[in-house]
N, C-alpha and C positions, 0 to 999 in steps of 0.2 A: 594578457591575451584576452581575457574576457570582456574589454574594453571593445576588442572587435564586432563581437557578436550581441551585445547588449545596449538599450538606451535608455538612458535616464527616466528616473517617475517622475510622469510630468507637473509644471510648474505649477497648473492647479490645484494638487494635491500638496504638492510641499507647501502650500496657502494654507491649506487646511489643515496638514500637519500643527502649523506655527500656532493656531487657535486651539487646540486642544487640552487637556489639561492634564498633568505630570504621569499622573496614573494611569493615562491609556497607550496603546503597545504601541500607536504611531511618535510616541516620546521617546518612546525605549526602544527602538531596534535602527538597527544602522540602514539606510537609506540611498537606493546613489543618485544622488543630486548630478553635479557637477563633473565629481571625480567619482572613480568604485573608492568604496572606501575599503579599508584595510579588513582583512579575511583571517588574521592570524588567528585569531582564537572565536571563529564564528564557526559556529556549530548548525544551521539551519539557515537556508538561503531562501528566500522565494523571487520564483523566475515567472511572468507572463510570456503567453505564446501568442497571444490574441488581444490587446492592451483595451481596445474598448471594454469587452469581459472584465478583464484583471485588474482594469483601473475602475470598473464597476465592485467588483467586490473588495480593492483596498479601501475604497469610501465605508464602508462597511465594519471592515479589519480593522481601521487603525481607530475605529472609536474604538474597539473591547479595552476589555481590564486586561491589566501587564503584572500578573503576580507571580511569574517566570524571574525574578532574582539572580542576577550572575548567569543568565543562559540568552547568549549572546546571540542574536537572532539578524540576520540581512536581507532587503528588500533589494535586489538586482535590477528592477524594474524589467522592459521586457525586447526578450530577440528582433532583433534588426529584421528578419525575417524569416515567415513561417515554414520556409523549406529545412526536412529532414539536416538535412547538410548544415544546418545554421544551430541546429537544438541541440544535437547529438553532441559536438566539440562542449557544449557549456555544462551537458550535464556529466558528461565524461571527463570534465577537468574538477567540478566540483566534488565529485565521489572520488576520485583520487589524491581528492586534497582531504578526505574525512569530511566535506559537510554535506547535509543530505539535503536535497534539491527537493523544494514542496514546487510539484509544476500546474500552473492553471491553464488549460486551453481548451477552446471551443470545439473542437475537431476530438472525435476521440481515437481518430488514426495517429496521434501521436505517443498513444501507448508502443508504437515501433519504435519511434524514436528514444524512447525511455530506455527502452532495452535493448534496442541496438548501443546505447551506451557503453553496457555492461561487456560487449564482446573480446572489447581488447584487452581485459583480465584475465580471461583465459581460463573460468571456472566455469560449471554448472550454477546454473542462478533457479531459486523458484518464485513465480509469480503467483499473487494473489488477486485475482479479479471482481471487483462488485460489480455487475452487471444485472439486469433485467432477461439477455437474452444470451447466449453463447455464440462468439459474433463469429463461427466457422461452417465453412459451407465443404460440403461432400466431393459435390460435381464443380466447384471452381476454386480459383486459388487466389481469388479480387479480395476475400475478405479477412476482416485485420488478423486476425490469429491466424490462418491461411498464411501470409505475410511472416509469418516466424517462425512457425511451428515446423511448417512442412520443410524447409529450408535444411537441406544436408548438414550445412555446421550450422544448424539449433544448438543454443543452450544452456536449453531449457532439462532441470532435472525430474521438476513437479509443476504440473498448475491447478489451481486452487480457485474455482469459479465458487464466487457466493453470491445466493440472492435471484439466479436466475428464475423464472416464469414459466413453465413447462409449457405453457402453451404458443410461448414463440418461438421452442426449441423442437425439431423433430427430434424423433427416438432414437433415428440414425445417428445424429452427432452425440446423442447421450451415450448411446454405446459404444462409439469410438470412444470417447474419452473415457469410460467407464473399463472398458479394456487395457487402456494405457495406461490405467489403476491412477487416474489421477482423481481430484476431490471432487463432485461435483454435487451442491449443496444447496436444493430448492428453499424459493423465499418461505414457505411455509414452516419447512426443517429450521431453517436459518432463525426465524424469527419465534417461535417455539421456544426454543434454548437459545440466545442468543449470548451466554456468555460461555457456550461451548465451541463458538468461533472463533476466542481469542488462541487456541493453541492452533488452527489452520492458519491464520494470520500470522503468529508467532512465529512459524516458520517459514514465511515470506522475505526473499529479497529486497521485493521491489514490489510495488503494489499499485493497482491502475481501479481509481473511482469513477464508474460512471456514472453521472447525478440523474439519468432515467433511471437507475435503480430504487431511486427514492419514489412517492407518489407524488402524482403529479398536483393535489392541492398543496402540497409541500413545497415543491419545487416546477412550478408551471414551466420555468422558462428555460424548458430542454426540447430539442427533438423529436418528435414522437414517444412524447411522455406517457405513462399511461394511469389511469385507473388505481393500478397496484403497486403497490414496494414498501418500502423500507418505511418508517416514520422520521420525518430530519432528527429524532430524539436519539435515535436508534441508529442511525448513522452517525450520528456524532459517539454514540459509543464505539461503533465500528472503527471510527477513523483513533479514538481514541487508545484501542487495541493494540490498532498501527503503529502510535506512537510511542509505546511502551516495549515495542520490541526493540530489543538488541541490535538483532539482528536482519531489521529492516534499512535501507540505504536509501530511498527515494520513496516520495510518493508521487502520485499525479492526482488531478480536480478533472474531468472533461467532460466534455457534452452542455455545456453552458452557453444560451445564444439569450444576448441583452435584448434583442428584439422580441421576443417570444415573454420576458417576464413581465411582474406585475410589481411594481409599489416596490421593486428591487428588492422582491422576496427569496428571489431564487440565489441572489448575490449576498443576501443576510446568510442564507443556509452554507454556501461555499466560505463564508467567513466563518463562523462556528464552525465548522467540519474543520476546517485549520487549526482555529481556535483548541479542540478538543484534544487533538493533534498533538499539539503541543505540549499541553497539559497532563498527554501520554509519556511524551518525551522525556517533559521536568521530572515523572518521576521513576523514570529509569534504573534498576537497579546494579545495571550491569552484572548480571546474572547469567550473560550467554554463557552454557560452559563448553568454554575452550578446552578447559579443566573440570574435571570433576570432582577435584578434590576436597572443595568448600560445599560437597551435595551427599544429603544423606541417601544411602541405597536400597533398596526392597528386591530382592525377588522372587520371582514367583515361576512355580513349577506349571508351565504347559501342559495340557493334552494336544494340545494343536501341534500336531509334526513333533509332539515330544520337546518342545522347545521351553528353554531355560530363559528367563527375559528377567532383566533388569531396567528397572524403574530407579530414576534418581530426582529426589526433591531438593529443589535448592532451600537453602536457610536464609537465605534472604529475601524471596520474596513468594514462598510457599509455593511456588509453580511447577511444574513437573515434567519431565522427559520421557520417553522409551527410549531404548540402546538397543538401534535394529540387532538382532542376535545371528549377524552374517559379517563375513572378511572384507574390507572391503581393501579398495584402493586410495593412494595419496588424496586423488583427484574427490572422491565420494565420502572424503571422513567426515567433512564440515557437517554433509546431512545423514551423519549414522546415530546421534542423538534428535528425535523426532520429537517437537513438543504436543506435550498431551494434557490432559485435567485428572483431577484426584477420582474424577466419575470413573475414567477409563481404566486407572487403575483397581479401580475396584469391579470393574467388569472381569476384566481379566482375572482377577480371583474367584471369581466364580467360573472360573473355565471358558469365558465370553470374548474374545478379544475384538473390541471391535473393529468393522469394518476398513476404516481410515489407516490404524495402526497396524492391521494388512497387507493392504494395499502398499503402506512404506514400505515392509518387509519383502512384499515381489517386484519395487520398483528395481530392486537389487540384484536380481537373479535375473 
C-alpha cells in the first residue's frame, strides 16, 4: 500500500549514497530506490512531506556516523502529495505496523495530519509541542491547534507545549490552557532545567518540532524565525528525550523552508535533531511500565487532599513515575502512571507536590 502514496529518493542522492563511506548512516539504512524495501524488522522510517526540504537535509543525514548496530532504520523517501489525505494513510499504517515515522515537512500545519493519524486507534493520545509561540487563537478556529483541539471527537488527553515566548502568546490562551491543566512550559523555565523536560516529553505520544523554536542564528532558514529559542545543542537534546521514550510513536521536523537558509545550516540542524533522535532511540530501555513489577516503590504520605501517592523507580534505567492516586477507567489507565524526575519526588516529600503532577491528578476528575 505504501507504494501508492510514496516516491523514491531521488537518483541524485542514491549517487551520493554510492560514494560514501561504510561508516556513514546513508550505508546503513534501507533506502527506497526502485522498490519499498522490505519493512519486517524496521523499527524507524523517515518520510518527506516537502522533498526539496527533506532531500535538503538527507544531504546532510546520510554523511553522520551510523554507530545504531542492529537498529534497522528506512528512508521512504517522500509523499506523492502534500494533501492531509495522502500523509495521514502512510503515517497511520506505519504505527500500526510498530514503526515510528520521523516526519520532515515545511508547513507546520501538518502536525494535523500526524495526529489525525492516531484517530482510528481509538485511544486518548498526548502531544508534546516545541514551539516558540502556542499556535491557538480565542476568537477563531483557522489556527492549527484550533484544528484539533476544539473538535468534539478530540483525542487528545494532555498537551505539553515547550519552549514557547510569552511575548507572542497572549495571557488569554495561557489561561485557557492553564485551566485545562495542561503543561505549559516558558523558554526561560524550559531552558533553566532543561533536563526536567525529559519526564513531560516522556510522556508524549506523539510529538510535533517546530525549528522556529530554535534561534534564528541556529537555524535561519524558518519562517518568521526569531531572536530567541532554543540553542540547536539544546534541541538536539530535546529531540534526544524524544527518542528515549517508550512510549513516544512519531515525531515530526516542521517549519523548514530551503529558500530562507544559509550555507544549508538549517538543513545541518534538522539532520542532528534526527541524528540525536536516534541516539535516544538506540538506547532505549524499555522501561515503559505496563507493569510494575520490575519498579521499586516509595510512598509518600500527602498533606494535599490527604492523599497517599506512590512513586515508582524503575531499575533499569533510574527514571521515575507517579501513580495518579484516582480510579480510573479501561480507556485512562495507559496515563495513570505520569513520568516524573527524582526532583519531584523529593519535593513531594517535603509536602511540595509540584505543579505538573497536579495538574495530572485533576486531568482525572
Amino acid at each position: 500500500m505504501l507504494n501508492n502514496w510514496l516516491r523514491p529518493v531521488s537518483v541524485k542522492l542514491i549517487k551520493e549514497i554510492n560514494e560514501l563511506s561504510e561508516d556513514r548512516i546513508g550505508k546503513n539504512i534501507l533506502v527506497f530506490k526502485d522498490e519499498l524495501p522490505d519493512l519486517k524488522k524496521t523499527k524507524i522510517a523517515i518520510i518527506g512531506i516537502d522533498a526539496l526540504e527533506t532531500d535538503k537535509v538527507r544531504e546532510s543525514f546520510y554523511k553522520l556516523s551510523f554507530p545504531f548496530q542492529k537498529l534497522q532504520i528506512a528512508d521512504l523517501g517522500n509523499i506523492r502529495k502534500k494533501d492531509h489525505s495522502f500523509v495521514i494513510p502512510v503515517i497511520e499504517e506505519l504505527i500500526s505496523s510498530s514503526i515510528l515515522p520521523i516526519i520532515i515537512g515545511k508547513n507546520e500545519e501538518s502536525i494535523i495530519a500526524q495526529y489525525q493519524a492516531y484517530q482510528s486507534q481509538g485511544q486518548l493520545v498526548n502531544l508534546a509541542s516545541v514551539d516558540e509561540v502556542i499556535n491557538y487563537s480565542i476568537d477563531s478556529n483557522k489556527s492549527v491547534l484550533n484544528q484539533v483541539i476544539d473538535k468534539r471527537a478530540s483525542h487528545f488527553f494532555n498537551l505539553s507545549f515547550i519552549g514557547f515566548q510569552t511575548h507572542f502568546v497572549s495571557p488569554e490562551v495561557i489561561s485557557v490552557f492553564q485551566e485545562k491543566n495542561y503543561d505549559c512550559i516558558r523558554l526561560g523555565k524550559a531552558r533553566t532545567a532543561l533536563d526536567q523536560l525529559e519526564p513531560v516529553i516522556r510522556d508524549a505520544d506523539l510529538l510535533s518540532f517546530n525549528l522556529a523554536s530554535i534561534k534564528q542564528s541556529d537555524a535561519p532558514g524558518v519562517v518568521n524565525a526569531s531572536p530567541n529559542g532554543f540553542f540547536a545543542e539544546e534541541a538536539c537534546q530535546i529531540s534526544r528525550y524524544a527518542g528515549m521514550s517508550e512510549k513516544l510513536s512519531s515525531i515530526g521536523f516542521y517549519g523548514f523552508n530551503n529558500k530562507l537558509d544559509q550555507n544549508q545550516q538549517t538543513a545541518q540542524v534538522v539532520a542532528q535533531l534526527i541524528w540525536y533522535f536516534l541516539d535516544g532511540y538506540y538506547g532505549r530501555k524499555n522501561d515503559f511500565p505496563v507493569s510494575t513489577k520490575s519498579m521499586i516503590e516509595y510512598v509518600v504520605e500527602s498533606k494535599v487532599n490527604d492523599m497517599q501517592i506512590r512513586f515508582w523507580k524503575s531499575s533499569k534505567s533510574g527514571r521515575w513515575w507517579m501513580q495518579v492516586p484516582v480510579k480510573t477507567t479501561r480507556k485512562l489507565k495507559r496515563h495513570k502512571l505520569v513520568p516524573c524526575s527524582y526532583n519531584d519526588y523529593q519535593l513531594t516529600c517535603q509536602g511540595d507536590i509540584p505543579d505538573r503532577l497536579l495538574n495530572a491528578y485533576k486531568r482525572f476528575s
